[in-house]
ROFI-271506 format. One line per field, with one value per atom (N, C-alpha, C): residue number from 1; residue in one letter; atom name; x, y, z. Coordinates in steps of 0.05 Angstrom, whole numbers, plus 5000, padded with zeros to 4 digits. Atoms other than C-alpha are relative to their C-alpha. Layout:
N
i	NUM, ...
aa	A, ...
at	CA, ...
c1	X, ...
c2	Y, ...
c3	Z, ...
This chain:
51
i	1, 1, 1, 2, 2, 2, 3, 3, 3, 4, 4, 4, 5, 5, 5, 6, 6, 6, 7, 7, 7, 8, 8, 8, 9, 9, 9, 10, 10, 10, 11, 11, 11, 12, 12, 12, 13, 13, 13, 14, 14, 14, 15, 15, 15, 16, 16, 16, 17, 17, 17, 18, 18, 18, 19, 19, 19, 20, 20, 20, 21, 21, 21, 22, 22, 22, 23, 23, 23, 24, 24, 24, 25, 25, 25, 26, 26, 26, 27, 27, 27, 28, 28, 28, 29, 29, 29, 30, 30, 30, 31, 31, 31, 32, 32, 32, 33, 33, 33, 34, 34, 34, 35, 35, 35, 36, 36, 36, 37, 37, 37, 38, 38, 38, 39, 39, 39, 40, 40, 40, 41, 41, 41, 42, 42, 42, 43, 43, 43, 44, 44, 44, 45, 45, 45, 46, 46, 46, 47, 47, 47, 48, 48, 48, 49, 49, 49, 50, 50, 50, 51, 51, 51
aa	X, X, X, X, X, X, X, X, X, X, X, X, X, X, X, X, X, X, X, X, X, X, X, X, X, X, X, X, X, X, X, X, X, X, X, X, X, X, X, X, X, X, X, X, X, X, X, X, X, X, X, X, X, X, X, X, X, X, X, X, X, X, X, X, X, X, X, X, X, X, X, X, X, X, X, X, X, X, X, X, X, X, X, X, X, X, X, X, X, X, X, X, X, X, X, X, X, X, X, X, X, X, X, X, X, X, X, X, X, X, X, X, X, X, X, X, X, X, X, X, X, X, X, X, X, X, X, X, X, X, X, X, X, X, X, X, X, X, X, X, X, X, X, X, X, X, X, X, X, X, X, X, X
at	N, CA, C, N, CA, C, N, CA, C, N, CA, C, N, CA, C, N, CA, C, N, CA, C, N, CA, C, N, CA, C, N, CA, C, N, CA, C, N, CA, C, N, CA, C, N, CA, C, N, CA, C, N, CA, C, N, CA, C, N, CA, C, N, CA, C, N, CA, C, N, CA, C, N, CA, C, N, CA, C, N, CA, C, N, CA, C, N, CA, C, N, CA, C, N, CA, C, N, CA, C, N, CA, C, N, CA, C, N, CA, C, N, CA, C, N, CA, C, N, CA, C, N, CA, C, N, CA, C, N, CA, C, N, CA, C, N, CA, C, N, CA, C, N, CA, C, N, CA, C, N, CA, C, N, CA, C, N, CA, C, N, CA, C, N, CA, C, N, CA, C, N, CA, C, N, CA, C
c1	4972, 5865, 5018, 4992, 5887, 5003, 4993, 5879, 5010, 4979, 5917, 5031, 4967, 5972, 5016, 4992, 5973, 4999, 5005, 5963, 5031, 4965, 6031, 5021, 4980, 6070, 5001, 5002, 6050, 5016, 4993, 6066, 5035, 4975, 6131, 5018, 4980, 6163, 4997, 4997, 6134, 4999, 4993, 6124, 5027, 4970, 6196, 5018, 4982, 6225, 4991, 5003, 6192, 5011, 4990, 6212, 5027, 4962, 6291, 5001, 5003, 6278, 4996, 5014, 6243, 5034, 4976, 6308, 5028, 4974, 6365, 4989, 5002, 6330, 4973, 5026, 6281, 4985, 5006, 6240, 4986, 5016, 6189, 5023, 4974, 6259, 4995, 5011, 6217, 5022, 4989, 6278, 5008, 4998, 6291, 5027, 4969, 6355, 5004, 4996, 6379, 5005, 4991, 6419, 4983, 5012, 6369, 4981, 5007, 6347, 4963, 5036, 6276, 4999, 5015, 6241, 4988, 5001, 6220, 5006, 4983, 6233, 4986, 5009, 6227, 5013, 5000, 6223, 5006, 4996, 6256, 4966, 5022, 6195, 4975, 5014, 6156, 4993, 4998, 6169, 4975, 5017, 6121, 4984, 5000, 6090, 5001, 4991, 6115, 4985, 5022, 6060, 5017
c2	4993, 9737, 4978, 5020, 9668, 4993, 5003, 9669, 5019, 4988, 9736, 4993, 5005, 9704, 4982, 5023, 9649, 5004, 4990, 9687, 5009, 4983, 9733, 4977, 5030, 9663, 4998, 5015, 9639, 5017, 4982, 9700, 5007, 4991, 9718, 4981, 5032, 9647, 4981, 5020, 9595, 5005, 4998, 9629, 5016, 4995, 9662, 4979, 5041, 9586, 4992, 5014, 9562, 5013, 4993, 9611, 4998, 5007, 9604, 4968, 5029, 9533, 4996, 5004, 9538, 5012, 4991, 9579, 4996, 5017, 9535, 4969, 5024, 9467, 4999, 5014, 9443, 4980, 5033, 9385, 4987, 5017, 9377, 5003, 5002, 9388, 5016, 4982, 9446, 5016, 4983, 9485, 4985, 5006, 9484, 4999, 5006, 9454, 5007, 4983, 9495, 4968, 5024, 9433, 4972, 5025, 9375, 4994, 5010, 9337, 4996, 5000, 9317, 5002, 4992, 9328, 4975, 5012, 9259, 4977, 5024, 9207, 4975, 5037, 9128, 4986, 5017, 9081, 4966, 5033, 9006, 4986, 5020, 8954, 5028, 4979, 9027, 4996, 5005, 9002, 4990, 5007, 8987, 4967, 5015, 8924, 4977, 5016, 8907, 5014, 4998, 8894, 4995
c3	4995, 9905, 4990, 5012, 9892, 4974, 5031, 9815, 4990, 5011, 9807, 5008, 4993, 9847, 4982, 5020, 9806, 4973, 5023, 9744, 4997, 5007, 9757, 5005, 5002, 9777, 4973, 5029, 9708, 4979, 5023, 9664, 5017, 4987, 9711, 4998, 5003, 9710, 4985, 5020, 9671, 4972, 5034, 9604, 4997, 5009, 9607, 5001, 5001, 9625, 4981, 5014, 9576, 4972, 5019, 9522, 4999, 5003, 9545, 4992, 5006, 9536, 4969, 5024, 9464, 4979, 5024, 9441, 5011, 4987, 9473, 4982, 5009, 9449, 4989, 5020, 9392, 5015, 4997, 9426, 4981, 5015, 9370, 4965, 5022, 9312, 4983, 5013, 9277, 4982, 5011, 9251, 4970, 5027, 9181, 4994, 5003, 9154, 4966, 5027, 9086, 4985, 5016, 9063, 4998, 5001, 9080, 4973, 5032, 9009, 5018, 4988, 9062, 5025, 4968, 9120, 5008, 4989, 9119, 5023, 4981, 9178, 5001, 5012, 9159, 5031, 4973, 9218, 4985, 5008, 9202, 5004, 5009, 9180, 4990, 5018, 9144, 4973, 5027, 9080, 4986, 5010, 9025, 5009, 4998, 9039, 5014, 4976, 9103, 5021, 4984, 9160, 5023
């Protein structure tokens, strides 16, 4: 009884929070930007050569 209770919790509340969540805010920045020249992201001391 305990794992269907906890089954309809899960599907009833946390995967609909989590999808209002997914399409209000990016956390991992996935959406594609028409105008951006790259997709890459450089972190200061990245550079060639530099340990």
């Amino acid at each position: 009884m305990r794992t269907v209770l906890l089954t309809a919790v899960y599907y009833l509340a946390v995967t609909p929070w989590g999808w209002c969540r997914r399409r209000v805010r990016d956390p991992l920045a996935r959406r594609r930007l028409p105008r951006a020249q790259t997709y890459w992201h450089f972190t200061p001391g990245s550079g060639p050569g530099e340990r």
